[in-house]
Every structure is written in C-alpha cells, then in structure tokens.
N, C-alpha and C positions, 0 to 999 in steps of 0.2 A: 302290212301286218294288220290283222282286223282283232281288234279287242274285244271281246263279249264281256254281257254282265252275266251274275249266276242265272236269272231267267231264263235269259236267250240259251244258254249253254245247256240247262232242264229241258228245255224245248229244242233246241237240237237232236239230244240224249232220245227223247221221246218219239224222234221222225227215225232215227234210226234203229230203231225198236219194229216201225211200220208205219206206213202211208196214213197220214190223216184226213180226216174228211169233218165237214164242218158240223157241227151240233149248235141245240139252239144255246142261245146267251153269250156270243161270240164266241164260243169254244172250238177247239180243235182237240179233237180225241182221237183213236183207231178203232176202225169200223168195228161196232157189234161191243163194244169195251163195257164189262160189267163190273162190281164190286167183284172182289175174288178174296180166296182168304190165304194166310201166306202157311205154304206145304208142312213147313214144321212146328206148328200151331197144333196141336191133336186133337184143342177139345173144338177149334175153328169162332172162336170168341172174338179175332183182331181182323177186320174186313182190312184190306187195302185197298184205299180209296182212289176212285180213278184217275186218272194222271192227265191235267188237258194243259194247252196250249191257249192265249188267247190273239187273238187278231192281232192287235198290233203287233204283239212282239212276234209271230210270224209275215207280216209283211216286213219287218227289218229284216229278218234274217231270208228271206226272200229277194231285198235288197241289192245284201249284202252278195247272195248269189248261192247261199249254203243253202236253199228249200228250193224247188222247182216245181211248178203245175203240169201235172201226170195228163189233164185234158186241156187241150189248148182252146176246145173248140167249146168249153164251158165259158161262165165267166170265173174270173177269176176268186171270186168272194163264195165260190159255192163249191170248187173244182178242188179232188184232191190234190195233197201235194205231199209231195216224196226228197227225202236228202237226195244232195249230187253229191257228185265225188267230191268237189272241193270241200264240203262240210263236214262227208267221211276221213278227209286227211285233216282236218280242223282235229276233229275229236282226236285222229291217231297222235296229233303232235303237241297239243295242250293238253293230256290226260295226266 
C-alpha cells in the first residue's frame, strides 16, 4: 500500500490531466500551459494560475511507479512523462 502526501497526490492529479514536460526552474507543467481565466468569471479579472509539478516530487512518484517516461531514448531529466495505469487506479481508489 503506497501512501502519498497532498503534493504528490497534486502532482499525480496534474499527469492525469496530460503528459508533462520539463520547464525551466525544475518545473513540470503540460505543454504549451498558459494562465487561463476560470469560464464563469464574466468580467475575466481571476487568472488561474498554472499548475506545475517540481522535480523531486515527480521522481518519487516515478519511483514509486505511478509516472512513467513516454521517451526512453531521452534522458530522463528532460523526457516527458505520462501516469501508468497503476497511478490511474491510485486516484480511482483514494479519491
């Protein structure tokens, strides 16, 4: 049984949203990811501000086996990476 803390669990939440790839300041965000404003907002005054991931806490959950490297043949520090299924049943059974 693998515990997570709320971090990891943020950072899970956010691979399964879409593949992340590396930005500068150890970050991990999903390609192309800008501010955006939230739909029911009208007059669009409240940005949501972008949602990243940082290094370490995705080589834990990497580890752990819940992230995986979509290009093998990168290295690993620069190579996107995508949930596996066991991180998708992680979320389906701790939600």
């Amino acid at each position: 049984m693998i515990s997570l803390t709320p971090t990891q669990i943020r950072g899970l939440k956010l691979a399964k949203d879409g593949d992340l790839h590396f930005q500068e300041g150890k970050r991990w965000t999903h390609l192309n990811a800008v501010v955006t404003y939230a739909r029911t907002d009208r007059f669009k005054e409240r940005p949501r501000k972008v949602k990243f991931l940082m290094t370490g806490t995705l080589n834990e959950l990497r580890e752990f086996g819940l992230l995986r490297n979509l290009t093998p043949d990168v290295a690993t520090d620069e190579a996107p990476h995508g949930i596996t299924m066991a991180g998708k049943i992680w979320l389906l059974k701790h939600k």
